[in-house]
N, C-alpha and C positions, 0 to 999 in steps of 0.2 A: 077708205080702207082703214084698217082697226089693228092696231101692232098688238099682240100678245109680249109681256114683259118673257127676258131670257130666263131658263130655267138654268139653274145653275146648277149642278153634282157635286156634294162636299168632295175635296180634295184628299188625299190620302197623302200621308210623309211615304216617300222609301228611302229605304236608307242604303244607298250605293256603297258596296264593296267588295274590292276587288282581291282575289287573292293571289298573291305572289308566292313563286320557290324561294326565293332571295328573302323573303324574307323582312324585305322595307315597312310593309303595311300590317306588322304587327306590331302589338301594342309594346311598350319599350319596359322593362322589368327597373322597378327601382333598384338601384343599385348600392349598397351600405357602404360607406366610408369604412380604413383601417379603425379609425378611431371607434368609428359607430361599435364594429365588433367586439373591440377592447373592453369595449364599456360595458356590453354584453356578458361577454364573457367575466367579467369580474362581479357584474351584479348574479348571475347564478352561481359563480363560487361561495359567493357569501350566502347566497340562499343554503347552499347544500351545506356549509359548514353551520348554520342559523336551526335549520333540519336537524342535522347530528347533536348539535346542544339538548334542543326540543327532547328528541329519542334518547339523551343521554338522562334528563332530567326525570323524563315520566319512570325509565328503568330504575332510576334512584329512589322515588316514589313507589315501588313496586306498581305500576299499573301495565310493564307492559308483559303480555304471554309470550309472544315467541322476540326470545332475545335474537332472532337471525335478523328481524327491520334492524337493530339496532348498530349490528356489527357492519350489515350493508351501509345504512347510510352513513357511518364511520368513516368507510373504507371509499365511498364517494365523496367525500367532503375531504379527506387526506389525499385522494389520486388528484383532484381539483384544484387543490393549494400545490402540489407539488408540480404540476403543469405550470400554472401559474407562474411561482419561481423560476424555474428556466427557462417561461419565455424574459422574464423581466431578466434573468440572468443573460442570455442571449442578448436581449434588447443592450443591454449595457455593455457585452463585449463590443458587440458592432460597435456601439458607441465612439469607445476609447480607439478603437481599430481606427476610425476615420478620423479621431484626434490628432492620431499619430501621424498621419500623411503628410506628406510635405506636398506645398502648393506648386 
């Protein structure tokens, strides 16, 4: 008697998954530290005040035609630093507010 070798069928991956209401078996969103944003948000303050330099300088140059980019990104680079202030202003009342506690 005469065996024939197995034929084999490449195999296929699947990929099982299942989906939930709850919510468990999705994928989990990075999540940004306080700090992370801080940091954030001060490197685009500086960008937008960086910006308003730029715009102020080309205006000084005569290169630019419509003075309204200019006064925008003025008035972005001013609202961004004045944000700025109050949170560090804020950040610092809290501060001294929990200095003052008695333990």
């Amino acid at each position: 008697m005469q065996m024939e070798p197995l034929q084999m069928m490449p195999v296929r991956q699947v990929a099982m998954r299942a989906e939930s209401h709850l919510g468990e078996t999705e994928d989990k969103q990075v999540v940004k530290s306080f700090g992370e944003y801080l940091v954030d948000s001060l490197k685009k303050t500086n960008e937008l005040i960086l910006d308003s330099d730029k715009w102020n300088a080309a205006l000084a140059a005569g290169k630019v035609e419509d003075i309204s980019q200019v006064v925008v990104a003025g008035q972005k680079a001013e609202l961004a630093l004045q944000l700025t202030l109050q949170l560090r202003n804020k950040a610092t009342s809290a501060y001294q507010e929990i200095m003052r506690m008695q333990v």
